[in-house]
C-alpha positions as CSV (number, residue, x, y, z in Angstrom):
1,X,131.6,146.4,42.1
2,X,129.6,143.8,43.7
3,X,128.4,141.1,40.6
4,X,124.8,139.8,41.5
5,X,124.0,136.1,40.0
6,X,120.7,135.2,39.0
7,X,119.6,131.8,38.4
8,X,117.0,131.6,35.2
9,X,115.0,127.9,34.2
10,X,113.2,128.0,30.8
11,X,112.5,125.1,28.4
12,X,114.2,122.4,30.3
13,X,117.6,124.7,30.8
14,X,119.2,127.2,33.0
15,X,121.3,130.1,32.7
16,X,123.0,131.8,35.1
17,X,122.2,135.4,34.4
18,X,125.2,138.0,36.1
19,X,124.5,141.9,36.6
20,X,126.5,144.7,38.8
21,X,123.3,146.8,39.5
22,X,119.8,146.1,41.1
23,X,117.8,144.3,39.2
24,X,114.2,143.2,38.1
25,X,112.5,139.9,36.9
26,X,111.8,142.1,33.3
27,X,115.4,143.2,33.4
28,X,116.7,138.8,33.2
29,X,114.4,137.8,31.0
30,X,115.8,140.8,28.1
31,X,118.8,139.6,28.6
32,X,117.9,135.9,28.1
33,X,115.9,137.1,24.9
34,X,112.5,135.9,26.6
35,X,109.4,138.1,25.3
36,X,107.7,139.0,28.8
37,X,104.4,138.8,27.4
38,X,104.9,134.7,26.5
39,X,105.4,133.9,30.4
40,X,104.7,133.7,34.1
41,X,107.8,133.4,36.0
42,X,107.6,131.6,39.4
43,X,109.6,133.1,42.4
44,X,109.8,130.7,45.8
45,X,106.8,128.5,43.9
46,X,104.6,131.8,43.7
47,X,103.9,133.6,40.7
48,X,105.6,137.5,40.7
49,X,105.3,140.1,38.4
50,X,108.1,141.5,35.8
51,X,108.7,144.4,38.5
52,X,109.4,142.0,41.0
53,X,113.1,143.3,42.5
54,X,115.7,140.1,42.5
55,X,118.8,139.8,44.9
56,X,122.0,137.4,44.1
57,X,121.4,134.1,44.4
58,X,117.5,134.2,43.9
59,X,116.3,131.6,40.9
60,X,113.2,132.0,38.9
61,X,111.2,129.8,36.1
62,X,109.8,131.4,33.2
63,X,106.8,129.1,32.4
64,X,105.8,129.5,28.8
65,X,102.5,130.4,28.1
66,X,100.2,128.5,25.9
67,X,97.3,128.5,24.1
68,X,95.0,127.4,21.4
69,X,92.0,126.1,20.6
């Protein structure tokens, strides 16, 4: 069983994030405990969506979202 390893950056941190199946940006940020509707998350510098596929080795940055007034 091939183990794929996902680099996450949130809040200053990282996590390294390991799965044994395809996986999706929606799919690390569950398991990291991040609500998907309180960030962006940057692939490569561009923004992706939470259906964006992820390979081993990739790295993404959930941005938090914020607002106010």
């Amino acid at each position: 069983m091939l183990i794929m390893k996902i680099k996450l950056l949130y809040d200053r941190g990282e996590k390294i994030i390991e799965v044994d199946k395809d996986v999706k940006v929606r799919d690390i940020l569950e398991r990291a405990g991040i609500n998907t509707e309180t960030v962006i998350v940057k692939k490569d510098g561009n923004i992706v969506t939470e259906e964006e596929e992820l390979k081993t080795g990739d790295i993404i940055e959930a941005v938090r979202i914020i607002s106010g007034g």
